[in-house]
N, CA, C and O atoms as CSV, one atom per row, in Angstrom:
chain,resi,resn,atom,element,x,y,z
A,1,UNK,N,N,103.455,84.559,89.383
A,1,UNK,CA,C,102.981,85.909,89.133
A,1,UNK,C,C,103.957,86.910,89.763
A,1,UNK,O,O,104.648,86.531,90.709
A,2,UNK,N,N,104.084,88.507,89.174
A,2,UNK,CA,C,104.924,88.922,89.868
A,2,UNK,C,C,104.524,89.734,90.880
A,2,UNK,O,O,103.314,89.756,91.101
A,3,UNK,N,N,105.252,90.422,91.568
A,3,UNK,CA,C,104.764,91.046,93.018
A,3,UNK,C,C,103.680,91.902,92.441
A,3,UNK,O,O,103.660,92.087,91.224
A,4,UNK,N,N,102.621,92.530,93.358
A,4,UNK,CA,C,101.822,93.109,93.652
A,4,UNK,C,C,102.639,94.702,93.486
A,4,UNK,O,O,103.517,95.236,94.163
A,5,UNK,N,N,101.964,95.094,92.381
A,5,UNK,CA,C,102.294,96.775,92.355
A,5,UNK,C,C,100.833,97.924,92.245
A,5,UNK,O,O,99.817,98.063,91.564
A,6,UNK,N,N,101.323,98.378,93.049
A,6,UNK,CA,C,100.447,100.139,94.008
A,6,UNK,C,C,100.862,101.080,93.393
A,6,UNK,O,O,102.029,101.461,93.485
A,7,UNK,N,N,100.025,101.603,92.687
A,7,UNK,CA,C,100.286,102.482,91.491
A,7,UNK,C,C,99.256,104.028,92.332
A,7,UNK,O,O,98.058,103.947,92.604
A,8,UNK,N,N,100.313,105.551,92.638
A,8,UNK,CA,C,98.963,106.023,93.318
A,8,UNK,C,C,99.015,106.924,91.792
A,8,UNK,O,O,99.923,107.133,90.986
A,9,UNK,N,N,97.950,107.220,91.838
A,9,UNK,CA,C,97.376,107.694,90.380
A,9,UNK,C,C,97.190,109.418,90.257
A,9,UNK,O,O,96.288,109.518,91.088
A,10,UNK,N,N,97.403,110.694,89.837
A,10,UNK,CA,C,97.661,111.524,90.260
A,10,UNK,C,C,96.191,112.038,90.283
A,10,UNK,O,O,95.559,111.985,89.228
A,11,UNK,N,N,95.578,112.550,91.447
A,11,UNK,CA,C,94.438,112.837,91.664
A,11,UNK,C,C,93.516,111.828,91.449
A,11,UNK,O,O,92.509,112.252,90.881
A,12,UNK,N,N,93.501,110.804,91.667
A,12,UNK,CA,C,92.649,109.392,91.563
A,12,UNK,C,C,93.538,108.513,92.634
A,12,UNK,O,O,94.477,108.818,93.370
A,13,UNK,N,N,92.737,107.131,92.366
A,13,UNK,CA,C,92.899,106.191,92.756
A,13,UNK,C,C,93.769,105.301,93.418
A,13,UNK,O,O,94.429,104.946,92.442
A,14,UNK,N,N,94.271,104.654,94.418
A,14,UNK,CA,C,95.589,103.859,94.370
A,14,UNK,C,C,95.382,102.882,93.204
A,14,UNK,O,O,94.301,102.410,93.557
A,15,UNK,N,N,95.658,102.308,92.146
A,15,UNK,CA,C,95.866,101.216,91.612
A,15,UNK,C,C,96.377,99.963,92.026
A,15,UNK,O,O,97.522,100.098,92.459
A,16,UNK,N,N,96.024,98.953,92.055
A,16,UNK,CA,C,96.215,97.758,92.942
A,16,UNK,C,C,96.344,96.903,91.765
A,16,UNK,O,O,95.473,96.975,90.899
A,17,UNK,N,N,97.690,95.808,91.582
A,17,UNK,CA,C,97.533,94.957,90.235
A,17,UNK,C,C,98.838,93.863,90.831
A,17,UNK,O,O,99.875,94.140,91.433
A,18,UNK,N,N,98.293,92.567,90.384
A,18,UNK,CA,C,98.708,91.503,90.918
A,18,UNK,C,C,97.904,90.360,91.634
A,18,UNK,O,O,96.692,90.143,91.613
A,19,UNK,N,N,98.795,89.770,92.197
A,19,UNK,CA,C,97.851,89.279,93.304
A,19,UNK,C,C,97.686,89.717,94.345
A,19,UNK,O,O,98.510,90.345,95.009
A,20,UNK,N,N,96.401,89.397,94.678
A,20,UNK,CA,C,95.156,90.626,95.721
A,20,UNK,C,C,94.645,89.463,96.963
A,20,UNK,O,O,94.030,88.404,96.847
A,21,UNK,N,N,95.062,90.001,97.882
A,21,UNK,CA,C,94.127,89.749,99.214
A,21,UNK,C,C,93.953,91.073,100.174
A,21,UNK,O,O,94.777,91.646,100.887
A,22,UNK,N,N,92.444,91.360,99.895
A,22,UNK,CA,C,91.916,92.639,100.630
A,22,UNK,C,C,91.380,92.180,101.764
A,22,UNK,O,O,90.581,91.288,101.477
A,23,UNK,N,N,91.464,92.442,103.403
A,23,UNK,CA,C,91.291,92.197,104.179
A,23,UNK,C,C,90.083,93.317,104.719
A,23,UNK,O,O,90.206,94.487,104.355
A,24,UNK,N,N,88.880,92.917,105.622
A,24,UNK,CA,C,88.505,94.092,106.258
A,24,UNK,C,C,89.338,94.432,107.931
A,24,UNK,O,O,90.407,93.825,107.990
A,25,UNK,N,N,89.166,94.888,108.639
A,25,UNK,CA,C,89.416,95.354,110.008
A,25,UNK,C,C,89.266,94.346,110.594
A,25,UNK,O,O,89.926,94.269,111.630
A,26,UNK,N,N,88.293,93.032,110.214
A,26,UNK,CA,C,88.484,91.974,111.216
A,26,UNK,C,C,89.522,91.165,110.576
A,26,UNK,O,O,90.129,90.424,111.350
A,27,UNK,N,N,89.891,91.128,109.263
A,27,UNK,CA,C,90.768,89.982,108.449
A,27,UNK,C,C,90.080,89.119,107.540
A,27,UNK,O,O,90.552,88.112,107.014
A,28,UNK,N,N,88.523,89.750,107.341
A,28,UNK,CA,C,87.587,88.970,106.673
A,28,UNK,C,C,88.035,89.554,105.291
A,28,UNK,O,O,88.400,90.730,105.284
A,29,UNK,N,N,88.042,88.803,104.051
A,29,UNK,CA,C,88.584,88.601,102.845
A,29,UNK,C,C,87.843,89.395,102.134
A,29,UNK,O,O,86.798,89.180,102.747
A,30,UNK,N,N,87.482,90.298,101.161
A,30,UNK,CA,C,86.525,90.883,100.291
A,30,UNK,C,C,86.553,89.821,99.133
A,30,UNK,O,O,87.653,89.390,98.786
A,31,UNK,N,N,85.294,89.325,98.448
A,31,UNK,CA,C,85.674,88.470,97.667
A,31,UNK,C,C,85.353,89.416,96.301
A,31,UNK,O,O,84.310,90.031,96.081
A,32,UNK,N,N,86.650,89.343,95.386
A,32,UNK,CA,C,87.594,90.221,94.319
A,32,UNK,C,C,86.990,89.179,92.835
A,32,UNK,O,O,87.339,89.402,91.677
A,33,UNK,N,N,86.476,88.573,93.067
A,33,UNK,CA,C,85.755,87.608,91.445
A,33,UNK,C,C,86.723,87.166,90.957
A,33,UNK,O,O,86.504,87.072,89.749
A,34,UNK,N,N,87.679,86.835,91.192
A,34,UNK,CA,C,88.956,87.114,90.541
A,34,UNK,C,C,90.024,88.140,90.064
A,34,UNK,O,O,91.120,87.686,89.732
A,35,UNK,N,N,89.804,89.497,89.997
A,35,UNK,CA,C,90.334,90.227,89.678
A,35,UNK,C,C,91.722,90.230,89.847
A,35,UNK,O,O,92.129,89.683,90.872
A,36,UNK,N,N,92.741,90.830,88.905
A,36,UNK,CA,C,93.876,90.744,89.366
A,36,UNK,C,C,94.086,92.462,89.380
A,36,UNK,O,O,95.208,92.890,89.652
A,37,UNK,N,N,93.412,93.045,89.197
A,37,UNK,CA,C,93.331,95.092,89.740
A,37,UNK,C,C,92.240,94.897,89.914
A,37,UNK,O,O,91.330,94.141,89.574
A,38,UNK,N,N,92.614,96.336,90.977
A,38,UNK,CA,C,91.459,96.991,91.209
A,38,UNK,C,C,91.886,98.280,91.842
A,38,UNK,O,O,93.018,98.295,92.327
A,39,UNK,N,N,91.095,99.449,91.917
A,39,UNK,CA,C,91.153,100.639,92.472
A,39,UNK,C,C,90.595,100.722,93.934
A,39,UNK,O,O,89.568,100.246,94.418
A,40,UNK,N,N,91.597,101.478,94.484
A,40,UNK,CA,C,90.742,101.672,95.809
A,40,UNK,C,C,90.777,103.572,96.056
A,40,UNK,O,O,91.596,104.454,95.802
A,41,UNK,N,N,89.832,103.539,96.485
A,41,UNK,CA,C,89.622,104.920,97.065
A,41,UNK,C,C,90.894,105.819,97.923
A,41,UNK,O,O,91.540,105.426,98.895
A,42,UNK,N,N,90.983,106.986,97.289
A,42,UNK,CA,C,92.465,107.951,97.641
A,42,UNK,C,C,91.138,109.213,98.574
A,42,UNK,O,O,91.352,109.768,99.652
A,43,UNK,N,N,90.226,109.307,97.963
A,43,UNK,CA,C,89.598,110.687,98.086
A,43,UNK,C,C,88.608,110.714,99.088
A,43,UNK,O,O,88.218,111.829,99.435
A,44,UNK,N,N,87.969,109.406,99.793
A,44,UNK,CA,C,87.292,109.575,100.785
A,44,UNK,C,C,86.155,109.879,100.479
A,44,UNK,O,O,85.465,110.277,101.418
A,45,UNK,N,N,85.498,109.826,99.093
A,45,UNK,CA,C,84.160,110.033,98.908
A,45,UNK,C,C,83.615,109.411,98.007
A,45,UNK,O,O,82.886,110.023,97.226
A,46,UNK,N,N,83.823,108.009,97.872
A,46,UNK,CA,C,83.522,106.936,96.902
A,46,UNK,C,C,82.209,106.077,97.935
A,46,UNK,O,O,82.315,105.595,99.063
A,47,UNK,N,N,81.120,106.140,97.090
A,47,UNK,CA,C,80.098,105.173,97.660
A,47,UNK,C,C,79.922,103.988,97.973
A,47,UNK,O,O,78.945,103.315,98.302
A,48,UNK,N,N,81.595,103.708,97.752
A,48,UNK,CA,C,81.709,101.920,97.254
A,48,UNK,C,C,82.829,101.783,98.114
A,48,UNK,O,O,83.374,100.703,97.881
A,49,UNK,N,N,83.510,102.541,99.177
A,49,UNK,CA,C,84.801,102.079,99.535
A,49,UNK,C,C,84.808,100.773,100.049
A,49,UNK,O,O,84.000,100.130,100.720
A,50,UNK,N,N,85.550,100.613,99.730
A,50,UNK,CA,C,87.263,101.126,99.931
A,50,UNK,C,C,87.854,100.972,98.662
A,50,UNK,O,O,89.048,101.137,98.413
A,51,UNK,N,N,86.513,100.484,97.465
A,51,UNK,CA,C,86.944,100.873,96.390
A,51,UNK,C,C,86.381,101.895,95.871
A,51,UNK,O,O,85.280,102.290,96.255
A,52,UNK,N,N,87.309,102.668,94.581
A,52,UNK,CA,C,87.165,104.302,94.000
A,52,UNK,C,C,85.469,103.541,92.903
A,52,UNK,O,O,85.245,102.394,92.518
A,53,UNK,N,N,84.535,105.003,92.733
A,53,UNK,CA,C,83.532,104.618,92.015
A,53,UNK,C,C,83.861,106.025,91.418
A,53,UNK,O,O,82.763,106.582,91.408
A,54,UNK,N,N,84.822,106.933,90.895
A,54,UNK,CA,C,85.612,107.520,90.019
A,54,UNK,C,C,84.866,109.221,91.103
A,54,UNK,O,O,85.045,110.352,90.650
A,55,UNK,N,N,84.375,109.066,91.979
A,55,UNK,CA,C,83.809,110.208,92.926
A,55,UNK,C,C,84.442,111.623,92.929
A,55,UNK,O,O,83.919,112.737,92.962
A,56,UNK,N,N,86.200,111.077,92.868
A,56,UNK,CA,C,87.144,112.089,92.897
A,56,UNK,C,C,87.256,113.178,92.028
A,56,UNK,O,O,87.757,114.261,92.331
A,57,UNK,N,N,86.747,112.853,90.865
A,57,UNK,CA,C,86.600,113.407,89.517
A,57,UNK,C,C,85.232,114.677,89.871
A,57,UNK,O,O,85.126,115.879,89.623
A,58,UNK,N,N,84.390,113.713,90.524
A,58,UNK,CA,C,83.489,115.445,90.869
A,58,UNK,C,C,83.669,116.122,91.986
A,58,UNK,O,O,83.333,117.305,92.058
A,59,UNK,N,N,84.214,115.476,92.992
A,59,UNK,CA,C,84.979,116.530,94.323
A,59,UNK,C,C,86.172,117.122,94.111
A,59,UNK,O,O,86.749,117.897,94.874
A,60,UNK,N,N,86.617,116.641,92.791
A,60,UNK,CA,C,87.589,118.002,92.640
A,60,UNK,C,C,89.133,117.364,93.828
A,60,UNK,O,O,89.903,118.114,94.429
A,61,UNK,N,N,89.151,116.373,93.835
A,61,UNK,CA,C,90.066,115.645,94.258
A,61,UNK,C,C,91.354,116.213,93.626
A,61,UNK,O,O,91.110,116.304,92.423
A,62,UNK,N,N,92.640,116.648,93.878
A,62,UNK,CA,C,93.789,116.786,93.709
A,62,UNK,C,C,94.508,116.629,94.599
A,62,UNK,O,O,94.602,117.134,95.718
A,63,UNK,N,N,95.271,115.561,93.828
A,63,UNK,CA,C,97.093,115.252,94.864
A,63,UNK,C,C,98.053,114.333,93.698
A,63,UNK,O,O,97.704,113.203,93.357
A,64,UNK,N,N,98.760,114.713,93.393
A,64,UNK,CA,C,100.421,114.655,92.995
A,64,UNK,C,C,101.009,114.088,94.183
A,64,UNK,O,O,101.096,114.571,95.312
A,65,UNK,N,N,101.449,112.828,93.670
A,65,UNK,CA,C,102.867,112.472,94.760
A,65,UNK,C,C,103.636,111.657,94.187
A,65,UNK,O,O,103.318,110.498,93.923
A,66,UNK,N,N,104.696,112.160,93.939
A,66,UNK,CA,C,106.146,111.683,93.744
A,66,UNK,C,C,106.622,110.422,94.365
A,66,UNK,O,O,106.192,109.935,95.410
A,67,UNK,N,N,107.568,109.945,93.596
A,67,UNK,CA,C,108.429,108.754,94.530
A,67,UNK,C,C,109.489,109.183,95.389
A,67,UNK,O,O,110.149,110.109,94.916
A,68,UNK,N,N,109.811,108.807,96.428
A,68,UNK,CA,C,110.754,109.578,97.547
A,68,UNK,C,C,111.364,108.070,98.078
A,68,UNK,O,O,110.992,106.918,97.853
A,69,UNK,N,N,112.454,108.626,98.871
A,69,UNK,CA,C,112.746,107.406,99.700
A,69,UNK,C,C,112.372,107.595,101.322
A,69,UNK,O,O,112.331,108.705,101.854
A,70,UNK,N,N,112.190,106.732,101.806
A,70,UNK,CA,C,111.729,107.003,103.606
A,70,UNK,C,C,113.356,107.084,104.399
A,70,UNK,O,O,114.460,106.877,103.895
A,71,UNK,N,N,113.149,107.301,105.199
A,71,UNK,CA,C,114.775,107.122,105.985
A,71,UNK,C,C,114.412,105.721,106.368
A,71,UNK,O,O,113.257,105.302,106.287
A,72,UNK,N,N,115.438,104.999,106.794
A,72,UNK,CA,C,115.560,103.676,107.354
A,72,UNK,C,C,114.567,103.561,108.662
A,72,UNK,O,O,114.020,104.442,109.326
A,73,UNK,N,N,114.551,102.177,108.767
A,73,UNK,CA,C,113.527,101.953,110.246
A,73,UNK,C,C,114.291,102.202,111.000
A,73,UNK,O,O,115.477,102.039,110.715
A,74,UNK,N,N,113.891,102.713,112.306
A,74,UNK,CA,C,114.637,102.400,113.460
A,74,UNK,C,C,114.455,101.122,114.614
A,74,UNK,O,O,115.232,101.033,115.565
């Protein structure tokens, strides 16, 4: 399969597609049914996080972001 691509969606969602291992804060696994996408929450007001339940759409969620490069690690 090929790498895992993070798609952020403009005023929505991150897009998540590939192969998926979602971890919680302890490292416990979310179990995904199989899915190979899924959306996760950008907007902070999804009833379902940490995945999107499309919430953004009535809070009026907006953000645009471009591809950039980071400077190198130090």
């Amino acid at each position: 399969m090929a790498a895992t691509r993070i798609t952020v969606r403009p005023n929505g969602p991150y897009r998540v597609e590939g192969e998926i291992e979602l971890v919680d804060g302890q490292g416990k696994p979310f179990g995904l049914g199989g899915r190979t996408a899924i959306s996760l929450c950008r907007c902070g007001h999804s009833n379902n996080k940490p995945f999107c339940d499309g919430s953004h759409a009535k809070a009026g969620f907006q953000s645009t972001v471009e591809a950039r490069d980071l400077p190198p690690q130090s």
